[in-house]
Biopython code that builds the backbone (N, CA, C, O; Angstrom):
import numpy as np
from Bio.PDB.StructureBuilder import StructureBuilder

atoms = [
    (1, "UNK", "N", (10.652, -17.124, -15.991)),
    (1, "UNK", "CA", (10.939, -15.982, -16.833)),
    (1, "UNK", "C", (11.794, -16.423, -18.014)),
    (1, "UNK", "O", (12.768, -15.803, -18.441)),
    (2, "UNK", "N", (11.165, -17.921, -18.637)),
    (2, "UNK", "CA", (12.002, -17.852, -19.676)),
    (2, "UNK", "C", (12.119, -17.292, -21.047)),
    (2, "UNK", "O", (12.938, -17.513, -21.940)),
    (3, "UNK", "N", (10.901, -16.371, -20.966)),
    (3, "UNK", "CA", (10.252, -15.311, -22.285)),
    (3, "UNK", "C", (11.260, -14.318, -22.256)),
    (3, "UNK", "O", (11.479, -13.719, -21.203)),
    (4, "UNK", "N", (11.942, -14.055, -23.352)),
    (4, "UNK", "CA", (12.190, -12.394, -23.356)),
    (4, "UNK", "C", (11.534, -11.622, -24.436)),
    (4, "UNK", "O", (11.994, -11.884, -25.547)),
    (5, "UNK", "N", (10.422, -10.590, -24.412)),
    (5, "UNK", "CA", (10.430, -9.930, -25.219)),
    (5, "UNK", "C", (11.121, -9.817, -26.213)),
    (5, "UNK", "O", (12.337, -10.000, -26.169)),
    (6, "UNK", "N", (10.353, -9.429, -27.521)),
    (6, "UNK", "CA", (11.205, -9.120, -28.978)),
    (6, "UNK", "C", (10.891, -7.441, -28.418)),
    (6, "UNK", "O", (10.506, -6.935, -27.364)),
    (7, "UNK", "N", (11.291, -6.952, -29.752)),
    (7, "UNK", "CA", (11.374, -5.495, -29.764)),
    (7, "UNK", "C", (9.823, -5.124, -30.418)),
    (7, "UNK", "O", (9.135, -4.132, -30.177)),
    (8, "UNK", "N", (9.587, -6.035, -31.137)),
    (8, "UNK", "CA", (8.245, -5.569, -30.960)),
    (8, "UNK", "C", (6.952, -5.663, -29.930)),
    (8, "UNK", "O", (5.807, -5.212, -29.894)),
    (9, "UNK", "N", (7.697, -6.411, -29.209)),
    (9, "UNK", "CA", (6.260, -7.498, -28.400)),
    (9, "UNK", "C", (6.695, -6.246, -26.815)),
    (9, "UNK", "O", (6.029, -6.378, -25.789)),
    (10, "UNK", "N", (7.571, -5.404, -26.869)),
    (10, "UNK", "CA", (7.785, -4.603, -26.085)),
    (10, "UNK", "C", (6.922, -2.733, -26.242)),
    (10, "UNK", "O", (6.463, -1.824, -25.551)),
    (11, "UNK", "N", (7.131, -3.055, -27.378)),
    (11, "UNK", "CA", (5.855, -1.801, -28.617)),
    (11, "UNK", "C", (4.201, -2.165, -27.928)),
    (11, "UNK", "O", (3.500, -1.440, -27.222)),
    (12, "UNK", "N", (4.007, -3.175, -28.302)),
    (12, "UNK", "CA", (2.918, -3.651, -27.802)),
    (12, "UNK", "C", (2.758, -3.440, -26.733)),
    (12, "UNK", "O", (2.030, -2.536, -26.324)),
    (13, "UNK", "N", (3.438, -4.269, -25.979)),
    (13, "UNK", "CA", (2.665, -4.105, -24.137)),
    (13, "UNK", "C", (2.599, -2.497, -23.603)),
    (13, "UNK", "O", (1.871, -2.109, -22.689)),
    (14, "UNK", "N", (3.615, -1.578, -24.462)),
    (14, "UNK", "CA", (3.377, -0.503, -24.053)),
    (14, "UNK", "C", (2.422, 0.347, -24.006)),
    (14, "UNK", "O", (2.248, 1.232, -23.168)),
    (15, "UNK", "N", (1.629, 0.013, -25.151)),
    (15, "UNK", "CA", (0.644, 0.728, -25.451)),
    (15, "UNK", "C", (-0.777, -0.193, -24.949)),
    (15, "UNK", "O", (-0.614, -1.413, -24.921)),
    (16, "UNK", "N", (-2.253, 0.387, -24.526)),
    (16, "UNK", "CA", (-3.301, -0.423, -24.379)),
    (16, "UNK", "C", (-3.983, -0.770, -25.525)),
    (16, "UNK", "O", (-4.999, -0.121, -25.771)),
    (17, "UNK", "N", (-3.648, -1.665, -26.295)),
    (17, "UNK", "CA", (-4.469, -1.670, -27.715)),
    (17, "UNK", "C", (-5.002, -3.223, -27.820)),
    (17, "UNK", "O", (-5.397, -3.578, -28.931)),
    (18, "UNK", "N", (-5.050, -4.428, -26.450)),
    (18, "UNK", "CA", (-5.368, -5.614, -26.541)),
    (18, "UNK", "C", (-4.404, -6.573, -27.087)),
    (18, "UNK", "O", (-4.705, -7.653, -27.596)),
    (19, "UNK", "N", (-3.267, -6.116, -26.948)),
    (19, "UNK", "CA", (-2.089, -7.067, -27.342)),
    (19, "UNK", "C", (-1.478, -7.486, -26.327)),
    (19, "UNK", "O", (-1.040, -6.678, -25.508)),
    (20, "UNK", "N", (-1.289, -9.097, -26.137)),
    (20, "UNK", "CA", (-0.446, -9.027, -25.056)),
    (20, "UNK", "C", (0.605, -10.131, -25.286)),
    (20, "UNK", "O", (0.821, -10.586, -26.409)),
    (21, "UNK", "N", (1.091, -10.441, -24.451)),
    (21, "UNK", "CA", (2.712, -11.453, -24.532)),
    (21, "UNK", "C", (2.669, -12.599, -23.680)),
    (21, "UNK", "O", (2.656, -12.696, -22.453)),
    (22, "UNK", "N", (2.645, -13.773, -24.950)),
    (22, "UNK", "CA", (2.009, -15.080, -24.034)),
    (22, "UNK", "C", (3.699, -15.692, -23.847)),
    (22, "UNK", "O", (4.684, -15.674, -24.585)),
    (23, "UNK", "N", (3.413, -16.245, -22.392)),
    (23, "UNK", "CA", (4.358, -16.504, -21.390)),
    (23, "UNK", "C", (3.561, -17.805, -21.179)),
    (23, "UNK", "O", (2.420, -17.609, -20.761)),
    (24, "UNK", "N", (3.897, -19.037, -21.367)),
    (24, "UNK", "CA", (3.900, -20.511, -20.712)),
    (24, "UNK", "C", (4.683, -21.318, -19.428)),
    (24, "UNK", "O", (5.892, -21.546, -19.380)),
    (25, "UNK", "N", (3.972, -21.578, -18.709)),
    (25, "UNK", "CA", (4.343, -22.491, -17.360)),
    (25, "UNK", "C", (3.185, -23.432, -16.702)),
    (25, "UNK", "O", (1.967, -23.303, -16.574)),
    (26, "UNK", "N", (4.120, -24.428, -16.345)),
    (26, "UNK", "CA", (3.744, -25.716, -16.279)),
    (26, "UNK", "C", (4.434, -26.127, -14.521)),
    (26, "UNK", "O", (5.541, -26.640, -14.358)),
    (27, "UNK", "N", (3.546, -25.780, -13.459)),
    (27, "UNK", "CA", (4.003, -26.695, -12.077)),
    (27, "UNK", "C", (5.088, -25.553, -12.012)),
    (27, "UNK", "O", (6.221, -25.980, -11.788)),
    (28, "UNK", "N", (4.947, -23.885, -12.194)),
    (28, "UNK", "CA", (5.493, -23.251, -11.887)),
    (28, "UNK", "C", (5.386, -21.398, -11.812)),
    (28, "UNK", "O", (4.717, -20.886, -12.709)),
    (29, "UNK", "N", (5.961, -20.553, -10.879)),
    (29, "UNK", "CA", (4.821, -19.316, -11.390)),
    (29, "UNK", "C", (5.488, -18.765, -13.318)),
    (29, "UNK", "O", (6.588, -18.616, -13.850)),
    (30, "UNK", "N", (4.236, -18.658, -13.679)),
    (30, "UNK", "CA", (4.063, -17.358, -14.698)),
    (30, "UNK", "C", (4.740, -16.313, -14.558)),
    (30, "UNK", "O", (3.810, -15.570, -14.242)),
    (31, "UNK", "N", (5.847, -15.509, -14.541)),
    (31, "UNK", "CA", (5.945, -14.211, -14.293)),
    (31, "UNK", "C", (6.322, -13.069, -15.735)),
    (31, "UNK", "O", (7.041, -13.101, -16.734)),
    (32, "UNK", "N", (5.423, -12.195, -15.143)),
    (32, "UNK", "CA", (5.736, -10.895, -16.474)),
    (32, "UNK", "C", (6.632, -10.192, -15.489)),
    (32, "UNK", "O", (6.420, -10.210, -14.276)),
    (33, "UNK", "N", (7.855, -9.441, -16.183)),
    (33, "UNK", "CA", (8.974, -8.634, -14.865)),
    (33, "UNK", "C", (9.073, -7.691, -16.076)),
    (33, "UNK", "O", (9.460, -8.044, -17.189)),
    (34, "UNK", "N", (8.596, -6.187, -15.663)),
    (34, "UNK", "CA", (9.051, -5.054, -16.212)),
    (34, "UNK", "C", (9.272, -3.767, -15.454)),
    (34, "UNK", "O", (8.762, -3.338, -14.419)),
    (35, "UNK", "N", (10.456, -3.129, -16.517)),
    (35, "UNK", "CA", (9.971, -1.718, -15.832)),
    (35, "UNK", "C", (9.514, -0.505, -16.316)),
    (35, "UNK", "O", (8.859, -0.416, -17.354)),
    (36, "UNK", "N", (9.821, 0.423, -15.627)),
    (36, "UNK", "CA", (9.409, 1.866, -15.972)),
    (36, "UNK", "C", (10.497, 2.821, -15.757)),
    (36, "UNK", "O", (10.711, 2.872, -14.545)),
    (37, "UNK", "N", (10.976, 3.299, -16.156)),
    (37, "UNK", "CA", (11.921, 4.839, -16.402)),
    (37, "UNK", "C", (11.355, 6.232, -15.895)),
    (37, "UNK", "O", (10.347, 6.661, -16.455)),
    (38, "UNK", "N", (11.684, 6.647, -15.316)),
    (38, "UNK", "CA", (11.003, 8.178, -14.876)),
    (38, "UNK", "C", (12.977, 8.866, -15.250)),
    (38, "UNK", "O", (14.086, 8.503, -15.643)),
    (39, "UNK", "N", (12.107, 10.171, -14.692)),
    (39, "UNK", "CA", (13.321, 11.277, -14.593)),
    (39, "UNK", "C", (14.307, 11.586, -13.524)),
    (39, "UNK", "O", (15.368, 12.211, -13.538)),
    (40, "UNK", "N", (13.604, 10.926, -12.537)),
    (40, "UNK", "CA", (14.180, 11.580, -11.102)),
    (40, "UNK", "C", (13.685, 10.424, -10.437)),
    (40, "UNK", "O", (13.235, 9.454, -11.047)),
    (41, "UNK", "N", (13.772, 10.523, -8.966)),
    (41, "UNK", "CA", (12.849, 9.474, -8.036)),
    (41, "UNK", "C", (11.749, 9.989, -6.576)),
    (41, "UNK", "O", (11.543, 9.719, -5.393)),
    (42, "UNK", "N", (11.243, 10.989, -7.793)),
    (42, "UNK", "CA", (10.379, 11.520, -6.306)),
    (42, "UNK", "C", (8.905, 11.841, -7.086)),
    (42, "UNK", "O", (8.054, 12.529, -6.522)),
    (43, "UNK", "N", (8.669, 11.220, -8.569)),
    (43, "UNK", "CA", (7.591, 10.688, -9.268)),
    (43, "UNK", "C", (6.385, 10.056, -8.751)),
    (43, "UNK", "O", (6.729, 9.194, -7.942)),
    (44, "UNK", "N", (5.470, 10.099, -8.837)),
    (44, "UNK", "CA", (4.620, 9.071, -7.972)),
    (44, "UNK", "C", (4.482, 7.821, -8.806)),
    (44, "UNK", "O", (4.282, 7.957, -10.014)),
    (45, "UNK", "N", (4.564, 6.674, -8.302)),
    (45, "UNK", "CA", (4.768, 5.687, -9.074)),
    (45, "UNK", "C", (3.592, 5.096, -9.311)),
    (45, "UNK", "O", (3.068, 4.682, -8.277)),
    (46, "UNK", "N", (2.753, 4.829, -10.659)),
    (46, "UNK", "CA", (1.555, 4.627, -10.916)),
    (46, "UNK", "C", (1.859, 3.662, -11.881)),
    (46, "UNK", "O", (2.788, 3.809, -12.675)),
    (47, "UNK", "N", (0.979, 2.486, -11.852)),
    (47, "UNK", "CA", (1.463, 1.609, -12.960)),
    (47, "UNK", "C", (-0.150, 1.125, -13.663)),
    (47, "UNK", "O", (-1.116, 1.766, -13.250)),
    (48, "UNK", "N", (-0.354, 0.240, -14.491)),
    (48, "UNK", "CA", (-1.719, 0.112, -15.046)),
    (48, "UNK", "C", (-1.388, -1.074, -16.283)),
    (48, "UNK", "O", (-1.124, -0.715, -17.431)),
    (49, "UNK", "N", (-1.432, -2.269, -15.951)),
    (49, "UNK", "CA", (-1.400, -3.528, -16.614)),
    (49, "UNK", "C", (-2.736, -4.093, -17.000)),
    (49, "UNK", "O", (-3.568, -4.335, -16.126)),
    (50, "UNK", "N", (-3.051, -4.383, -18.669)),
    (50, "UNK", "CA", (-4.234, -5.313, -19.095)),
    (50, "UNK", "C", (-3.589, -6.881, -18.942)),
    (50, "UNK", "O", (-2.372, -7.002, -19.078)),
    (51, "UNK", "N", (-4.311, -7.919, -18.695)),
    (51, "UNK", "CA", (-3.845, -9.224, -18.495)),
    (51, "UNK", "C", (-4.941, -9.873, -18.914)),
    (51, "UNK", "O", (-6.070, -9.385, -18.852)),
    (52, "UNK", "N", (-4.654, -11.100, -19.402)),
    (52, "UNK", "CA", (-5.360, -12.270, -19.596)),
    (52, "UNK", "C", (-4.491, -13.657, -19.700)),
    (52, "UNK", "O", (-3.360, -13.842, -20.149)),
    (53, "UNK", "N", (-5.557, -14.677, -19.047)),
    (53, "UNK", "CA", (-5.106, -15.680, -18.584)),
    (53, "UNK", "C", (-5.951, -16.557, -18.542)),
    (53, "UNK", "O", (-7.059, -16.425, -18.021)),
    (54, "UNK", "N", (-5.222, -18.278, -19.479)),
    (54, "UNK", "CA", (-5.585, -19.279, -20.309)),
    (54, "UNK", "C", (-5.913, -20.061, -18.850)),
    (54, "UNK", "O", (-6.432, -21.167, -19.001)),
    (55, "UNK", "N", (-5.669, -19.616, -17.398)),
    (55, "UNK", "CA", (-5.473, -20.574, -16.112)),
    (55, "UNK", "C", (-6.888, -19.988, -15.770)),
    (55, "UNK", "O", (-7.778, -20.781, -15.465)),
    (56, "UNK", "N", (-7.215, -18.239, -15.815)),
    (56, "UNK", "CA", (-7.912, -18.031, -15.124)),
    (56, "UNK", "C", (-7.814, -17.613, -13.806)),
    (56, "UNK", "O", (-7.664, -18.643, -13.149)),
    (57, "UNK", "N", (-7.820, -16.316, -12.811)),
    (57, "UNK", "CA", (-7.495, -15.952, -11.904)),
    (57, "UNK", "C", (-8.664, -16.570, -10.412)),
    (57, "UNK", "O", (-8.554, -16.491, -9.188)),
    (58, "UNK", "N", (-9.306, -16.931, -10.977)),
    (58, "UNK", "CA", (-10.581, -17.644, -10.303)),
    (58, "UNK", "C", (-9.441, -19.014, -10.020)),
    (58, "UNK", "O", (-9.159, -19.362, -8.874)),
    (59, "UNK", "N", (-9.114, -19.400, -10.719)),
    (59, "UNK", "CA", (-8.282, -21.238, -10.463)),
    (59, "UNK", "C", (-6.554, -20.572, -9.388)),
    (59, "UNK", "O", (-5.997, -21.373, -8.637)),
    (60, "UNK", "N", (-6.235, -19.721, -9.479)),
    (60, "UNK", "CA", (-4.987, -19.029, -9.440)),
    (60, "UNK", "C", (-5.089, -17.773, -9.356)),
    (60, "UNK", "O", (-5.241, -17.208, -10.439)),
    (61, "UNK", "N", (-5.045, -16.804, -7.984)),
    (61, "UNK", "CA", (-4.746, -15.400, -8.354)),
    (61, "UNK", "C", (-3.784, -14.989, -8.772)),
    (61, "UNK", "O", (-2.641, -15.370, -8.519)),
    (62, "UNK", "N", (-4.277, -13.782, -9.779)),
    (62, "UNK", "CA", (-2.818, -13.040, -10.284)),
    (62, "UNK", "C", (-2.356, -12.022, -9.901)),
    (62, "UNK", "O", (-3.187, -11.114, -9.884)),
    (63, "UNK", "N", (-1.325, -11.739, -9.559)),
    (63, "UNK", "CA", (-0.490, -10.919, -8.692)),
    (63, "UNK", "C", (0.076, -9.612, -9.462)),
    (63, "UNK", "O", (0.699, -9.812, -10.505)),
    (64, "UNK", "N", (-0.125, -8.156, -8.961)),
    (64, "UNK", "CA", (0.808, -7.069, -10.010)),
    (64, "UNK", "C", (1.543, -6.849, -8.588)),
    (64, "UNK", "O", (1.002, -7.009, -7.493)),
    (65, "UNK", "N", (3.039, -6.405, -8.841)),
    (65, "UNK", "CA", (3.899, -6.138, -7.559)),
    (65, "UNK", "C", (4.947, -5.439, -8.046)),
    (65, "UNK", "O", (5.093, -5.239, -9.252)),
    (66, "UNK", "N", (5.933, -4.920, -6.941)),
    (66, "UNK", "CA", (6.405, -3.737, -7.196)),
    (66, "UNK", "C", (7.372, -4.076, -6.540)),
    (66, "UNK", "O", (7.008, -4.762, -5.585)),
    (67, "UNK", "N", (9.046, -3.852, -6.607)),
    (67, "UNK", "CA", (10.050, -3.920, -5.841)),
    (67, "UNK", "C", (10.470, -2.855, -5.206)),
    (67, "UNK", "O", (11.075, -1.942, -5.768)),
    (68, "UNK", "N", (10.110, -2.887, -3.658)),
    (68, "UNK", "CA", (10.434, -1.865, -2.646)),
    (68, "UNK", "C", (12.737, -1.698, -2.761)),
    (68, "UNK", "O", (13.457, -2.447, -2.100)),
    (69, "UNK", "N", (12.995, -1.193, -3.198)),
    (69, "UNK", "CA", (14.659, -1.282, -3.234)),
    (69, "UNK", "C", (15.125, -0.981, -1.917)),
    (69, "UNK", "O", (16.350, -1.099, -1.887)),
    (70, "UNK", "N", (14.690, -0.673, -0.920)),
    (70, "UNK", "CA", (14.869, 0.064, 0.490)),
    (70, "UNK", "C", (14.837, -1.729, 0.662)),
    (70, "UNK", "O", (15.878, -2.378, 0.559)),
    (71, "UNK", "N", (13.960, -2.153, 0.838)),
    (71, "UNK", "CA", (13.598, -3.553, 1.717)),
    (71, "UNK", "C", (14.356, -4.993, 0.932)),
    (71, "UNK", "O", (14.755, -6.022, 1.478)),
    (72, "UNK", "N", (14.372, -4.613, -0.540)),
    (72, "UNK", "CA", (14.546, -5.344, -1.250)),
    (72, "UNK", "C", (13.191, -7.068, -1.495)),
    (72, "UNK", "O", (13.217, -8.144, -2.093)),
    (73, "UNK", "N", (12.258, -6.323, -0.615)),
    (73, "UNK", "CA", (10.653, -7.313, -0.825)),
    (73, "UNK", "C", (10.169, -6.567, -2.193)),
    (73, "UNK", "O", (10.423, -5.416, -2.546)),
    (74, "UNK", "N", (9.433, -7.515, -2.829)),
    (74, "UNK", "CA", (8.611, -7.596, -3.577)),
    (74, "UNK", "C", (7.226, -7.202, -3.103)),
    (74, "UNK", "O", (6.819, -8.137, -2.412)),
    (75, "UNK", "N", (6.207, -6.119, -3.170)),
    (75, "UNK", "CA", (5.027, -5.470, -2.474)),
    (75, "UNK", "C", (4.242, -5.656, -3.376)),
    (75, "UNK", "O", (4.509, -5.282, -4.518)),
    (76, "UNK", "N", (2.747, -6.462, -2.976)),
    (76, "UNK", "CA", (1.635, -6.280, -3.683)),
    (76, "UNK", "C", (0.668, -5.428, -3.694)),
    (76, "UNK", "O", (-0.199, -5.084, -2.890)),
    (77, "UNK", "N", (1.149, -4.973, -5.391)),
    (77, "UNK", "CA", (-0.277, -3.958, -5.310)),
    (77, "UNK", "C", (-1.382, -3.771, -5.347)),
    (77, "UNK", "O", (-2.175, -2.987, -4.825)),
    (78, "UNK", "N", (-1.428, -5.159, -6.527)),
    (78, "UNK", "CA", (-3.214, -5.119, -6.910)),
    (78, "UNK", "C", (-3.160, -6.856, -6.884)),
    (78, "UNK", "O", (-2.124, -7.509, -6.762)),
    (79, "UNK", "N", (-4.458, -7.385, -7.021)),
    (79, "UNK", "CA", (-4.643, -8.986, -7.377)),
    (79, "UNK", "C", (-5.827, -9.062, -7.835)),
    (79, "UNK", "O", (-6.570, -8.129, -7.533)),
    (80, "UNK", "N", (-6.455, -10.306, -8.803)),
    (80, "UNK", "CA", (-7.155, -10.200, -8.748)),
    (80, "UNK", "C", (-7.810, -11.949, -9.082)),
    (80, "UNK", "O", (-7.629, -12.543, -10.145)),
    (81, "UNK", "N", (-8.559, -12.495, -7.900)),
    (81, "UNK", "CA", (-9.514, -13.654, -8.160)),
    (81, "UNK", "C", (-10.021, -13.812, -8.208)),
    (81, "UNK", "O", (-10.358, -14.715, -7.443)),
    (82, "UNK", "N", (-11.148, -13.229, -9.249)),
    (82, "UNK", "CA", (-12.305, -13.384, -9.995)),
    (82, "UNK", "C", (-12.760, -13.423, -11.442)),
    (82, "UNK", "O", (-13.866, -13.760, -11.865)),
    (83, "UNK", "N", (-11.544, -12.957, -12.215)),
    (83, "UNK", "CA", (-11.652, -13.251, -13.825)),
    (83, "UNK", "C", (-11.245, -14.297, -14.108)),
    (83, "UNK", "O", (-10.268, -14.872, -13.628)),
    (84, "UNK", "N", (-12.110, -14.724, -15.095)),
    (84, "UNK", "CA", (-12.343, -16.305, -15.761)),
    (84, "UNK", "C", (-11.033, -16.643, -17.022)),
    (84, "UNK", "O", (-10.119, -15.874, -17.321)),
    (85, "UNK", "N", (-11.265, -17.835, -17.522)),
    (85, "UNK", "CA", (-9.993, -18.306, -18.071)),
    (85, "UNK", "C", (-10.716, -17.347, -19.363)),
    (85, "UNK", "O", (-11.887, -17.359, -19.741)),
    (86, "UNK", "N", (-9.655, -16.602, -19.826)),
    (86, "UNK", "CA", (-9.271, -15.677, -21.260)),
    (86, "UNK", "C", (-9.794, -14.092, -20.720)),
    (86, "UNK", "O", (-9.529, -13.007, -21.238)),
    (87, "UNK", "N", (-10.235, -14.244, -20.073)),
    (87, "UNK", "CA", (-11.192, -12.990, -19.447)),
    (87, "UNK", "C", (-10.345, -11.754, -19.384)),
    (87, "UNK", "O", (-9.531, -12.082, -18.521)),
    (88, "UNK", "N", (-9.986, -10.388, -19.803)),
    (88, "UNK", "CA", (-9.351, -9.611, -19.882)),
    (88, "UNK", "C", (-9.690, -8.544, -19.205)),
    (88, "UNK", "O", (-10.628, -7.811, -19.517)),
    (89, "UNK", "N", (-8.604, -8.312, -17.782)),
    (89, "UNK", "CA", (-9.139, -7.395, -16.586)),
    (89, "UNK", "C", (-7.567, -6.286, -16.587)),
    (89, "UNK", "O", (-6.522, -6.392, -17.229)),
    (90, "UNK", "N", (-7.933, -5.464, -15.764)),
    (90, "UNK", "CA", (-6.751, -4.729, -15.369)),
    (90, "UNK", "C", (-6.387, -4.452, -14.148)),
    (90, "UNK", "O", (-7.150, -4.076, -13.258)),
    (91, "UNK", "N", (-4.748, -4.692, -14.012)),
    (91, "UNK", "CA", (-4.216, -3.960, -12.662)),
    (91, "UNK", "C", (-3.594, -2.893, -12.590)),
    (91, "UNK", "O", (-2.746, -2.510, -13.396)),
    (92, "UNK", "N", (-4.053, -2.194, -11.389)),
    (92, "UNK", "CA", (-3.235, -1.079, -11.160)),
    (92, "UNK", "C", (-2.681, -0.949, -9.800)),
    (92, "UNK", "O", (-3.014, -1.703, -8.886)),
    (93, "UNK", "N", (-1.831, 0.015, -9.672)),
    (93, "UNK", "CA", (-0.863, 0.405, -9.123)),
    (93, "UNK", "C", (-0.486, 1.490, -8.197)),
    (93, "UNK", "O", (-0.546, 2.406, -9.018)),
    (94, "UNK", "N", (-0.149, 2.052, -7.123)),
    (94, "UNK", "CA", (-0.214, 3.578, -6.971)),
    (94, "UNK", "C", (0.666, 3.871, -5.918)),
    (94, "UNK", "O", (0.284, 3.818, -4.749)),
    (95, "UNK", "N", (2.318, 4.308, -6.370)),
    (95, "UNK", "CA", (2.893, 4.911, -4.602)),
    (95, "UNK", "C", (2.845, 5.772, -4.190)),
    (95, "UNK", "O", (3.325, 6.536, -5.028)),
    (96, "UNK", "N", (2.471, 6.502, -3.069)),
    (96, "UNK", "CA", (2.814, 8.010, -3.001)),
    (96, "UNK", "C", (3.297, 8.382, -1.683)),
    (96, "UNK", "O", (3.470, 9.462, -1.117)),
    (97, "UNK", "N", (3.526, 6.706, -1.242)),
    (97, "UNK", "CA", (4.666, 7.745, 0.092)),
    (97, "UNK", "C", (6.444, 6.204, -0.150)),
    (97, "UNK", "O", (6.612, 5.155, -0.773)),
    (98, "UNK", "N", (7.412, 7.234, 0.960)),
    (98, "UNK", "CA", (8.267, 7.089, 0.744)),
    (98, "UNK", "C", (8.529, 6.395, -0.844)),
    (98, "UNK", "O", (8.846, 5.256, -1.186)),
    (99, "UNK", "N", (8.344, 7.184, -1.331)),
    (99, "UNK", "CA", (8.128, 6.860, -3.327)),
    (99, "UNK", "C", (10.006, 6.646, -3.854)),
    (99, "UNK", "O", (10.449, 5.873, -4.703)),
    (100, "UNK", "N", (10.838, 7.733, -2.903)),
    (100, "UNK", "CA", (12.285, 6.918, -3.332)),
    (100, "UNK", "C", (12.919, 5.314, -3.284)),
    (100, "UNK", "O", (13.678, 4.707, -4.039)),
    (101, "UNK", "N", (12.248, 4.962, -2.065)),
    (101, "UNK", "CA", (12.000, 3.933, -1.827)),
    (101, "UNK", "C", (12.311, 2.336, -2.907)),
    (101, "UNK", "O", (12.777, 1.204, -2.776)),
    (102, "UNK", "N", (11.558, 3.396, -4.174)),
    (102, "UNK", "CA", (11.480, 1.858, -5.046)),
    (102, "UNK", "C", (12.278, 2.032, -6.325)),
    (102, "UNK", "O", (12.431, 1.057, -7.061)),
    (103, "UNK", "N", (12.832, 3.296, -6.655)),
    (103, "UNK", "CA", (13.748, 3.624, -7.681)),
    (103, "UNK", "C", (14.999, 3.008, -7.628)),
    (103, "UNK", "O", (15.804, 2.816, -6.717)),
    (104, "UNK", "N", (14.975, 2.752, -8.779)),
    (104, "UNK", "CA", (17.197, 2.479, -8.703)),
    (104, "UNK", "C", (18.219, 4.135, -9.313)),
    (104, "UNK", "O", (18.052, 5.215, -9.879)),
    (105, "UNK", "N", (19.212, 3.317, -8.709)),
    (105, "UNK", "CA", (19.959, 5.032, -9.018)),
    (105, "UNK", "C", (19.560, 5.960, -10.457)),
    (105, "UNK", "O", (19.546, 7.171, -10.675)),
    (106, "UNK", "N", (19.304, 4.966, -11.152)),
    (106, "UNK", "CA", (19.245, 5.694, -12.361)),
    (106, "UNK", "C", (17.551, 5.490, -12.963)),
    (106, "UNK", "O", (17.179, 5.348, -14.127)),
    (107, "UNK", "N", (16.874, 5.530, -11.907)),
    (107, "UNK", "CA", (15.199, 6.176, -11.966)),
    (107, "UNK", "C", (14.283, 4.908, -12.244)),
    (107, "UNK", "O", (13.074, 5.126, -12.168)),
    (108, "UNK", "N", (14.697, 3.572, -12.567)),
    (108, "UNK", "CA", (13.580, 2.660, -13.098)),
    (108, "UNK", "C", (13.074, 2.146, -11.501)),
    (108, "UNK", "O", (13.602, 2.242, -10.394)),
    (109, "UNK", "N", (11.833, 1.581, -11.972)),
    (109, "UNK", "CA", (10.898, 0.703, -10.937)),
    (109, "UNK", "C", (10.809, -0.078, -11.409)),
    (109, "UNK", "O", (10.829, 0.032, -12.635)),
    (110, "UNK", "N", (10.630, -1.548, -10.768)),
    (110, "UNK", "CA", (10.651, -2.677, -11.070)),
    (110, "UNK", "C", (9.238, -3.244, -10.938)),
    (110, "UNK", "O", (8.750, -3.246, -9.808)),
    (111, "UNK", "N", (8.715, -3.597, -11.685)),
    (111, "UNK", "CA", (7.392, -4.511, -11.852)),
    (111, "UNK", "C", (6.527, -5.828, -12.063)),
    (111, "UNK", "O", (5.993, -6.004, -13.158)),
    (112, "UNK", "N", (6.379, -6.735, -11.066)),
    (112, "UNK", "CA", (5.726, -8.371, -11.768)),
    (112, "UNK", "C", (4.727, -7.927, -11.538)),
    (112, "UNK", "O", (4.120, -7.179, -10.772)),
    (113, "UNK", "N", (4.593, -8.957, -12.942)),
    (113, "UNK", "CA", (2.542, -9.651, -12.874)),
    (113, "UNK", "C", (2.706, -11.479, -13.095)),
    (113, "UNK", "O", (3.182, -12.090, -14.051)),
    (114, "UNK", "N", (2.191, -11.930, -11.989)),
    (114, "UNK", "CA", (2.799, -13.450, -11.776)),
    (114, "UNK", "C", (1.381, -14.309, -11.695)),
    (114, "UNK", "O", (0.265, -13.797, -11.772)),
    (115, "UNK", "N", (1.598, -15.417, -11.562)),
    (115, "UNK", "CA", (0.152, -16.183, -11.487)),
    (115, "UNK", "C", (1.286, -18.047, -11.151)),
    (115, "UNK", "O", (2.282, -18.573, -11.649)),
    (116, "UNK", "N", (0.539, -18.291, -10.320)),
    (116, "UNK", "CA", (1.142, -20.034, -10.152)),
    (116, "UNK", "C", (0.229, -20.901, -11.222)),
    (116, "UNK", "O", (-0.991, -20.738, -11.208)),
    (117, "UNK", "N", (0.893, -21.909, -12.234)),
    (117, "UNK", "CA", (1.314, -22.531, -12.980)),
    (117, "UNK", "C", (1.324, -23.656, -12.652)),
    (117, "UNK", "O", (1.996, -24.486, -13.264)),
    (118, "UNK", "N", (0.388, -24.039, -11.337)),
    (118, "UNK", "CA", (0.686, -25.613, -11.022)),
    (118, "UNK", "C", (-0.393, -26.537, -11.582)),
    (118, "UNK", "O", (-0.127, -27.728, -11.418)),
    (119, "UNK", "N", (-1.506, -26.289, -12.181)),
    (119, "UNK", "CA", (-2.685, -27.098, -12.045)),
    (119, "UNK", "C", (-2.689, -27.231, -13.546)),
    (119, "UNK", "O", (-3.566, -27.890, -14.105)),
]
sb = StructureBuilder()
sb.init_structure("model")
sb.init_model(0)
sb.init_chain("A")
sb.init_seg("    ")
for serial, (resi, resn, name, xyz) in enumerate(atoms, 1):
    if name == "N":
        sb.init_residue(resn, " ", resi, " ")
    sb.init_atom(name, np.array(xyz, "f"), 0.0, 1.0, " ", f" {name:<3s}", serial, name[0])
structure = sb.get_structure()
């Protein structure tokens, strides 16, 4: 995670318009770590990531996951190993039980999209 977003490259990922935020690794995982803001924590937590990847999820699956705050594990939601190197697929997301579960006091959910970086 040695990327941090600019303020624009945060504009971007928000919206679905084919922009995305290239992150480099070498003999290590890839990880995208974001979150989401709600109002409260009894929201259903739905998430929906476009990705593409120079490795290819076919060589490396890529992982979307969610931080359970009750357990403090990292939970996978979606994966996917079958899109090709540049190939542009989507993950999604969906909680709808014990949904407090993954909020922090002040309403965000925590989110990776990861891929291993070794080959």
């Amino acid at each position: 995670m040695e990327v941090n977003y600019t303020a624009g490259e945060y504009e971007e990922v928000e919206q679905n318009d084919a922009q995305f935020v290239d992150q480099t690794a070498t003999d290590e995982y890839a990880i995208h770590q974001f979150r989401k803001q709600h109002i409260n924590n009894t929201d259903v937590v739905d998430v929906l990531v476009d990705i593409r990847s120079l490795i290819g999820a076919v060589a490396e699956t890529i992982y979307l996951q969610v931080l359970n705050r009750n357990s403090g594990i990292w939970e996978t939601l979606s994966s996917n190993n079958t899109a090709l190197v540049n190939q542009e697929f989507t993950l999604t997301g969906k909680i709808t039980s014990n949904i407090s579960y993954y909020y922090s006091v002040s309403f965000w959910v925590a989110f990776r999209v990861y891929q291993y970086a070794g080959r």
